[in-house]
C-alpha positions, 0 to 999 in steps of 0.5 A: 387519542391515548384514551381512545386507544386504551379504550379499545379491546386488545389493546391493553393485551397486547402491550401487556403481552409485551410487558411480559417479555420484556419482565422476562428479559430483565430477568435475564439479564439481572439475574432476578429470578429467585428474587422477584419470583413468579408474582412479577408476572401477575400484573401482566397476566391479569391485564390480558385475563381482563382485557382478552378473555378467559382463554387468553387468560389461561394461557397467559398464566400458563407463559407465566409460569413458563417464563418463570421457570426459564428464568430460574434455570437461567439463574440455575436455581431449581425450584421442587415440583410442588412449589413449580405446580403452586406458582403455574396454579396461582397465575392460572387463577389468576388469569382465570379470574381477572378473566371472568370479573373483565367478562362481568365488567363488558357485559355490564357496560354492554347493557349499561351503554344499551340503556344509555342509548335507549334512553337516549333513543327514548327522549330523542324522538319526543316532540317537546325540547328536554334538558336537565340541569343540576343546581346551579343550572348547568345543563347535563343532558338535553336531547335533539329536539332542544338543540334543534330549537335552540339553534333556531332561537339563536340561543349561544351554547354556553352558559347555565339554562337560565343565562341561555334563556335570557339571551334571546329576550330581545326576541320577544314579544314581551320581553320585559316579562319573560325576563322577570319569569326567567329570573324569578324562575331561577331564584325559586329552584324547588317549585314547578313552573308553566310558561308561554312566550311568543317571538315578536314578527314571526308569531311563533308561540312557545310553552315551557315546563320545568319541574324540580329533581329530588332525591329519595330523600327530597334533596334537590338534585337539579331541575328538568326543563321542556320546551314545546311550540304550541304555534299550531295550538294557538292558531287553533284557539285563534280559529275556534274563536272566529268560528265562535264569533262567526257562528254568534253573528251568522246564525244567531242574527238570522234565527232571532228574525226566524223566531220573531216571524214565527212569533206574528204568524203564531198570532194570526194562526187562526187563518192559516189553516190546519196544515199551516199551523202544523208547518208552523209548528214543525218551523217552530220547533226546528228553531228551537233545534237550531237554537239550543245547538248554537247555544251549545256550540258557544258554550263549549268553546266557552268551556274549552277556553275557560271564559264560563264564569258562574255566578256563586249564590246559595241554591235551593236544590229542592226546587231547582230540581223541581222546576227541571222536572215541570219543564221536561213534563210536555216532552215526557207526557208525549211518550207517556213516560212517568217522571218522578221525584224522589226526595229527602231534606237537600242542604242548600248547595254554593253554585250557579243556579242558572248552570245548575238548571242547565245541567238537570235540563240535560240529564232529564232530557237525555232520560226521557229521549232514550225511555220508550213509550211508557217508561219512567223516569226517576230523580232521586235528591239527598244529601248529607253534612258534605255534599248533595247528590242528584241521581237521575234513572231511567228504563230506556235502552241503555248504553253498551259497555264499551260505549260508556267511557265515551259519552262525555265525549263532544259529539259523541253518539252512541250506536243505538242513539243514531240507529233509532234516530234520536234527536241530538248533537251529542254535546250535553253530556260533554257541557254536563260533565264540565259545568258540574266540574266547574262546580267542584262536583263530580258525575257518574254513570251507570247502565246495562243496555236493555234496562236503562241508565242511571247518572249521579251529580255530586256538588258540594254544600254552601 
């Protein structure tokens, strides 16, 4: 309570208003004018400058001089006018000064508290649980959020983070092993950490980050700690992976009896007639459509759930490429687009060779698709001590520049794409990009709408 009300403004103005007067009877009654002087009024008078203002201040250097001088005439000791003058101007100053530094001091501590409660507001408002912690694990600041899920948890709201954080792992549903984590967390304060607990019955899933807090000199000064549900997120990958299984059961079933039947009806075409082999081969080729758009629905959730295993051998570039472009030659020579290889000596490459073949499959039929009728398509293969390189260019339309950022996108289908009806599911880039990701590579693309595109796949060498 004395804290708080010493923390309060005027409050230390008015007693030492008081203070003042009471000197000032002393003074009175033990005859110590002369003796003490005017400095036993300066304590008081810089109290209220500080405390009140600058024309509290002032004022009170005037009383104390004032209260001074009564004194003396009480004592019947009369000082000159310079040396009068000299003590109104010495308690002036300082009233005045201790004003303007007690000015600096509230500005200062009004802004201090302003960002105090704007940081404060800042990672109150985050979603994820944030605490810090110094070196032994004391928690020094944690915002709503936490406290929230700590209550909830039934975490006690004692002890250091790492004994809170072992007091729920009867809780869950491993709780061998989240203890283990907690304590090899504990003993390896310098490293960065990731980890996933789940509260046993309820289902409830929970995602931990903590990252060490340095100095500018790199000593240690604690470590932060976030805490994240991701319940909703785990039910999303549950769900993507029935729709996987569903779509891998559903519809793979059905178009593998599709192609068979287009299979025996392509060996008695000869008596179905012109029209019929003309449905036969739209049917045929719509399967095919099916078919590849099912393959790649199931390779993205592959991707996205990280279960795509390449098989790691040393390829031939040269000929991979070469094979891609014999498959894309029906498809081009229907537009009559002319595809070309352009081509120096390829150090052999460590990849997947199957993925690798899937990813020149995309590209070539991206550039062919979006070249118009006599076209060309150029594939250029070099390399060096490092890397090779694969570039593919076409003259099609293009892709606008504020499209180009989204193309590896899933799903995404570029304007012209859908005004001109271009077969596609918008998938092939985005499968493009992380199979060669994957790789340890990387792509680039270049385009200005009319003139055409260019992509260029870098993969490292064997």
């Amino acid at each position: 309570m004395t804290r708080a009300l010493l923390g309060r403004r005027y409050v230390i103005g008015g007693l030492s208003v008081a203070a003042m007067l009471i000197t000032f009877g002393i003074t009175l009654v033990t005859n110590a004018s002369q003796l003490l002087g005017a400095i036993m009024y300066a304590p008081w008078v810089m109290l209220i400058g500080v405390d009140i203002g600058v024309a509290a201040g002032l004022t009170a250097g005037i009383a104390g001089g004032v209260l001074w001088l009564l004194g003396t005439h009480a004592d019947a000791v009369h000082p000159t006018t310079s040396q009068s003058a000299a003590r109104f101007a010495v308690l002036c100053v300082l009233g005045l000064g201790s004003a303007f530094v007690g000015d600096l001091l509230r500005t200062s501590e009004s802004r201090r508290a302003t960002t105090v409660a704007r940081q404060r507001a800042l990672i109150d408002a985050t979603v994820d649980g944030i605490c810090l912690t110094d070196v032994d694990g004391n928690i020094l600041i944690l915002n709503e959020p936490l406290m929230r899920m700590a209550t909830d948890l039934g975490m006690p709201g004692e002890g250091t983070a790492t004994e809170q954080l072992l007091s729920i792992a009867d809780k869950l549903a491993d709780p061998e092993r989240y203890v283990q984590r907690m304590r090899e967390i504990a003993d390896s304060p310098g490293e960065a950490t990731t980890d996933e607990f789940e509260l046993q019955g309820t289902g409830r899933v929970f995602r931990g980050y903590t990252s060490p807090v340095n100095d500018r000199k790199g000593r240690p000064l604690g470590r932060i700690w976030t805490l994240r549900e991701v319940t909703a997120d785990k039910e999303l990958e549950r769900m993507r992976d029935a729709f996987v299984a569903t779509v891998s059961h559903e519809l793979r079933t059905p178009l593998t009896s599709i192609s068979g039947f287009i299979e025996m009806l392509q060996d008695e075409e000869h008596g179905i007639g012109d029209n019929g082999r003309t449905y036969l081969e739209v049917i045929r080729r719509s399967a095919d459509r099916l078919h590849q758009l099912v393959e790649d629905l199931l390779l993205v959730a592959q991707i996205e759930a990280h279960r795509v295993d390449l098989r790691r051998e040393p390829v031939d570039l040269a000929k991979v490429v070469e094979r891609a472009v014999e498959a894309v030659r029906p498809a081009a020579s229907e537009k009559h687009v002319r595809v070309q290889i352009d081509g120096g000596d390829v150090p052999t490459i460590l990849g997947d060779e199957r993925r690798i073949m899937q990813v020149l499959d995309n590209l070539l039929s991206n550039a062919v698709k979006f070249s118009g009728d006599g076209g060309s398509v150029r594939v250029e293969v070099k390399g060096d001590g490092a890397s090779a390189s694969i570039a593919v260019a076409d003259t099609g339309i293009g892709i606008p520049a504020d499209e180009q950022g989204h193309v590896f996108s899933r799903f995404y289908r570029a304007r012209a794409a859908s005004d001109l009806a271009v077969p596609g599911t918008g998938l092939g880039l985005a499968i493009t990009r992380a199979l060669v990701d994957q790789h340890g590579g990387t792509i680039e693309l270049e385009s200005r709408e009319g003139e055409g595109t260019r992509v260029t796949v870098t993969l490292p060498v064997a």
